[in-house]
C-alpha positions in Angstrom: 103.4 61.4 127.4 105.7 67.5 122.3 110.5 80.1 117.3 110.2 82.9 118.3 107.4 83.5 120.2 105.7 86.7 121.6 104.8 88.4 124.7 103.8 86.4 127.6 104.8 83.1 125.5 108.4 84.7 125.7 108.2 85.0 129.3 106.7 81.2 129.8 109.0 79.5 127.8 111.9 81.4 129.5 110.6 79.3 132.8 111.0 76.1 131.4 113.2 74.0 133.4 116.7 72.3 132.0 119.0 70.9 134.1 122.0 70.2 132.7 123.7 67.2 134.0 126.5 64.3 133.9 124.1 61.7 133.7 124.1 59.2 136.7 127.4 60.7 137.5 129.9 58.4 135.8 131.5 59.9 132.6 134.0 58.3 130.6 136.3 59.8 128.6 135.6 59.9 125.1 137.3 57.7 122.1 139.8 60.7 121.3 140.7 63.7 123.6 140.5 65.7 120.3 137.3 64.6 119.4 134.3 66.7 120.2 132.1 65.3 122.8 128.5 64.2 121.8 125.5 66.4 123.4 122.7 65.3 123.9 119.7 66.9 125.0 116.8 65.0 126.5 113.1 65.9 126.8 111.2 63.8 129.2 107.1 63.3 129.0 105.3 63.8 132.2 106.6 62.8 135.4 110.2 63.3 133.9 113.2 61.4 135.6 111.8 59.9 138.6 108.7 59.0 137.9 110.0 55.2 138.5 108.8 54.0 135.0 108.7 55.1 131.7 110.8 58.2 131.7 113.4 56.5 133.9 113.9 53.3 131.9 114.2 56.5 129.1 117.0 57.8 131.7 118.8 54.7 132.0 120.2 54.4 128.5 120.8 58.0 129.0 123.3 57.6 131.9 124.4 54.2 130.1 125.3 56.5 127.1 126.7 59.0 129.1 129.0 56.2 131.1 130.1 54.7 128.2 131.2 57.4 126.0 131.3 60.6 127.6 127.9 62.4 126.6 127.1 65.7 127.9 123.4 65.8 128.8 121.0 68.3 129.3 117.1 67.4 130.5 113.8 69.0 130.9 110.7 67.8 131.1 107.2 68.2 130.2 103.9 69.8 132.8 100.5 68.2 132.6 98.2 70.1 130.5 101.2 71.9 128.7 100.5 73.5 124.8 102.3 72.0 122.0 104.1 76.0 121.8 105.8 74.5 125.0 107.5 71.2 123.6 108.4 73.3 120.1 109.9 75.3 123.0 111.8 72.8 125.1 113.5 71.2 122.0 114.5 74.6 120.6 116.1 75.4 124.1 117.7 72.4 124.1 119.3 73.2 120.9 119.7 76.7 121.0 121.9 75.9 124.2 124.5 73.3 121.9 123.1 70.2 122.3 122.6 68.9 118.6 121.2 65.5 119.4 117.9 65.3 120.9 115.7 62.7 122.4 112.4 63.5 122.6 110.7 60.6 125.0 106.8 60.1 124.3 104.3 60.4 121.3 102.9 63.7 122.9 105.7 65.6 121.6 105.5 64.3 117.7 104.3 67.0 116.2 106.7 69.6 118.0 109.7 66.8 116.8 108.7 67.2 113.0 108.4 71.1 112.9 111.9 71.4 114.7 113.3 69.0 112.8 112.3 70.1 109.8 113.7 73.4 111.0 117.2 72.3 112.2 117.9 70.1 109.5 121.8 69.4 111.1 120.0 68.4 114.1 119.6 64.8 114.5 116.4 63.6 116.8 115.1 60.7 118.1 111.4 60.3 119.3 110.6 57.4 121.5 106.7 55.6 121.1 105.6 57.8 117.8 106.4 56.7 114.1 103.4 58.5 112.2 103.8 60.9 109.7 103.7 63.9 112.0 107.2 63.4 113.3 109.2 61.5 110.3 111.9 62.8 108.2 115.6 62.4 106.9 117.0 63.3 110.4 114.3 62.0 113.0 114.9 58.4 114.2 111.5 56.9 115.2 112.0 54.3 118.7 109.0 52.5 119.1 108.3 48.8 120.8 106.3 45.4 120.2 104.3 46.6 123.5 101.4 43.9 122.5 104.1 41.3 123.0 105.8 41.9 125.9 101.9 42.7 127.6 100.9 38.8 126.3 103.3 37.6 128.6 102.5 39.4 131.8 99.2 38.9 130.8 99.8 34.8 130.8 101.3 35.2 134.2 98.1 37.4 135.3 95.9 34.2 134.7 98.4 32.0 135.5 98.4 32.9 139.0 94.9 34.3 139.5 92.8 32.2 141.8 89.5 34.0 141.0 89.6 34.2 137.3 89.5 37.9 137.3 92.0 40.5 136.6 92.3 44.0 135.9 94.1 46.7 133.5 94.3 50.3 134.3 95.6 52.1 131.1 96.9 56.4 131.8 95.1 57.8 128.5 92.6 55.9 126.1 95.4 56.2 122.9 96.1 53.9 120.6 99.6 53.4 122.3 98.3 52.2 125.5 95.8 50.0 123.8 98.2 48.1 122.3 99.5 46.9 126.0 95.6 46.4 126.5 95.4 43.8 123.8 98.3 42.2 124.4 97.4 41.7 127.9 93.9 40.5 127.2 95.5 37.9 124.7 98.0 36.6 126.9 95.6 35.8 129.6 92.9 34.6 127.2 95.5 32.2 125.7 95.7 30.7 129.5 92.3 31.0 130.7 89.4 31.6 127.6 87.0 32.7 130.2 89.0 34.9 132.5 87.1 38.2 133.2 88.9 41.7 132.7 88.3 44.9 133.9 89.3 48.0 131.9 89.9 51.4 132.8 90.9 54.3 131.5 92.1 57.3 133.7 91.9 59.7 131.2 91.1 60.4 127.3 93.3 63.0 125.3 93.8 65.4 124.8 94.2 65.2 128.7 97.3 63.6 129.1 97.3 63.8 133.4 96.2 60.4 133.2 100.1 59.9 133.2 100.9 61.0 136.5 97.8 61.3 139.4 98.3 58.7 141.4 94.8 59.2 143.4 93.2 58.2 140.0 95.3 55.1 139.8 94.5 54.0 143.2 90.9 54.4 143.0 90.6 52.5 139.4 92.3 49.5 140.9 90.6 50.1 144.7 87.4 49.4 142.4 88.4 46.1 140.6 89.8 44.6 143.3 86.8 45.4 145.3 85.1 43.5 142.8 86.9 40.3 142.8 90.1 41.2 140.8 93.5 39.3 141.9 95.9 41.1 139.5 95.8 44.6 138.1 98.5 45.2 135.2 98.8 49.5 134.9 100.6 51.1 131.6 99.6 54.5 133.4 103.2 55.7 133.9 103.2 57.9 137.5 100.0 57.1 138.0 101.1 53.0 138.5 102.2 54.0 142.3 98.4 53.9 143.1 97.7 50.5 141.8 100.5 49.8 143.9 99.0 51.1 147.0 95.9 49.3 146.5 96.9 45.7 145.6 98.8 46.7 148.9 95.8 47.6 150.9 93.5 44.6 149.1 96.3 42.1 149.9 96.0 41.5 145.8 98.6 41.0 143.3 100.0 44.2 140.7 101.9 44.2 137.2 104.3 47.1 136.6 105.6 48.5 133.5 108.4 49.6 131.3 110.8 49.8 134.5 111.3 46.5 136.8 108.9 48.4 139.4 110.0 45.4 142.2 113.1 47.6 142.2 112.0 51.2 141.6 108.9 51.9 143.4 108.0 52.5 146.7 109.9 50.1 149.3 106.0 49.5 151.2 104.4 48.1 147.7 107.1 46.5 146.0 106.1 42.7 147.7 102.6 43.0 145.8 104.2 43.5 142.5 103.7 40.1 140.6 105.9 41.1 137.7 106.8 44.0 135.1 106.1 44.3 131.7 109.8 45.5 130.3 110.0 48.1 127.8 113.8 48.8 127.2 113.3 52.0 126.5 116.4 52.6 127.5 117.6 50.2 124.8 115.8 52.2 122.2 118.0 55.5 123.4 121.8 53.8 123.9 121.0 52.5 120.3 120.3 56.6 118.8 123.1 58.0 120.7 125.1 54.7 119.8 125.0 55.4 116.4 125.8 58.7 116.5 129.4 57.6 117.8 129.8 55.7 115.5 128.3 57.5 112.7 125.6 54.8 111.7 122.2 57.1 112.4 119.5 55.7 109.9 116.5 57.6 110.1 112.8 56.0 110.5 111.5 53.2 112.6 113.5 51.1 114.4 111.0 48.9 115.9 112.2 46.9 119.5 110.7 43.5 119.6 111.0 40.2 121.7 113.3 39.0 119.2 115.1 42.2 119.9 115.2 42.0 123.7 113.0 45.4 123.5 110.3 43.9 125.8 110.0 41.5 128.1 108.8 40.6 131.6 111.0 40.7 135.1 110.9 38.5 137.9 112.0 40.5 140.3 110.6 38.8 143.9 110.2 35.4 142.6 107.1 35.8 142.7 106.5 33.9 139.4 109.4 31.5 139.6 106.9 28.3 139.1 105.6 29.9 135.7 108.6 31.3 133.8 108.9 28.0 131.7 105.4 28.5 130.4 106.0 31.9 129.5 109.3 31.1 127.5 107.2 29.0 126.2 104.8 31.6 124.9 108.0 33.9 124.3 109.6 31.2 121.9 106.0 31.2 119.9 105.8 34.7 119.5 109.4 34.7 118.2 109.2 31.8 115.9 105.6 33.3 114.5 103.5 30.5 116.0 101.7 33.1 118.5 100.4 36.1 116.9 99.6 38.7 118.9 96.9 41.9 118.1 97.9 45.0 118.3 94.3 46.4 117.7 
């Protein structure tokens, strides 16, 4: 899915959870042994590590980072239905305890990025999936992704291996964000089969944000397209993607994943029924912040991550869609070239 404050505030914020940690275990030593070592603090969206998806691909370049050149980490993460006092919170915890680089993984937690940053000047931030003018400035680098790309291709597979000529997408919250995997998905399969029918559904509209992470909702949105005559079901609903899973397990019916290669991260039961994933290297977008504050090359604004970039893609995990990757290269090496343009609207 983001200073001082009185009475029971006080008391609330003091319950927020941070865990520091050594990233995936492994830490290198740093360049220099005089050098100081790079902190960097890490505020998850909903579902937080472990949610086998967004926040974990977010993870990944985390412990990459923290492999590679000895960061110390610190994490916390955000609660459904949370107020915006609590992720102005969070990042001021995280830098109140030393950790002067932050991360700050989902658009949810714009706003709280701009006011802290504005506040902490010397505090360099990265937000992942936001770019508007609530969270930019001369020390906030803004991560976000060509998710409309990357969703044309798993879209093309969707049609390319439905036998009904019906699919399905079950977005987490109706926001622009999501819409733009929507799009692209609807445009990939459209540029396979013009007549294909899709289903849409929504799990949730902001400002509820649980649509992120309740799986029962995500199992009963794609229980219901499959039940009416969808093969595939592509989810961009975060947590809530383990229900898809469950029912394309139950209707014998193919699913898409997202952001993580879910073939590999979700449940061992449901990962046979998972056609492909929609890759969003988040985790590319937060080696490259903490990258370049090694090296001393942070540039503030957007740094948009692209096909042409390696920032999406598609797995094939299983494969499942072995017999169809050339025609999706295909399509890749369009988009790339500016043959294929895809919507974003």
């Amino acid at each position: 899915m983001h200073k001082v404050i009185k009475g029971i505030a006080v008391a609330a914020a003091a319950t927020l959870a941070l865990t520091a940690c050594s990233s995936g275990g492994a830490t290198a030593p740093s360049a220099s042994s005089n050098a100081p070592k790079i902190k960097v603090g890490m505020a998850y969206d909903v579902g937080g590590r472990g949610d086998q998806s967004f926040n974990d691909s977010a993870a990944l370049g985390l412990d990459k980072a923290a492999a590679e050149f000895g960061v110390e980490t610190k994490e916390a993460a955000a609660t459904n239905g949370e107020a915006e006092s609590a992720r102005e919170e969070r990042l001021n915890q995280l830098i109140e305890a030393g950790y002067t680089n932050i991360v700050a993984v989902g658009f949810a937690y714009a706003k709280a990025v701009g006011k802290v940053a504005k506040a902490n000047p010397d505090v360099k931030f990265a937000i992942v999936d936001d770019a508007s003018p609530d969270s930019t400035g001369a020390n906030i680098m803004n991560i976000t992704f060509a998710e409309n790309e990357g969703s044309f291709l798993v879209g093309a597979a969707a049609a390319l291996k439905s036998k009904t000529g019906h699919i399905g997408f079950v977005g987490g919250v109706g926001v622009d964000l999501i819409k733009k995997f929507q799009v692209g998905y609807e445009a990939g399969a459209k540029a396979v089969n013009p007549d294909i029918k899709i289903d849409v559904k929504y799990l949730t509209q902001p400002p509820d944000f649980s649509g992120f992470g309740d799986v029962a909702k995500g199992k009963a949105a794609a229980e219901g397209m499959y039940q009416g005559g969808a093969d595939v079901v592509y989810h961009a609903a975060g947590g809530s993607g383990g229900g898809v899973f469950t029912a394309a397990k139950a209707a014998g019916k193919w699913a898409i994943g997202v952001d993580s290669d879910q073939a590999k991260t979700a449940a061992a039961d449901v990962r046979d029924v998972i056609l492909t994933s929609m890759l969003k290297r988040v985790d590319v977008g937060v080696y490259s912040f903490i990258k370049s504050i090694k090296d001393g090359s942070f540039k503030a604004g957007n740094t948009v991550f692209d096909l042409k970039a390696d920032g999406v893609g598609y797995a094939t995990t299983g494969g499942h869609i072995d017999d169809i990757t050339s025609k999706l290269d295909a399509y890749k090496a369009d988009i790339i070239s500016g043959k294929i343009v895809v919507p974003a609207k």
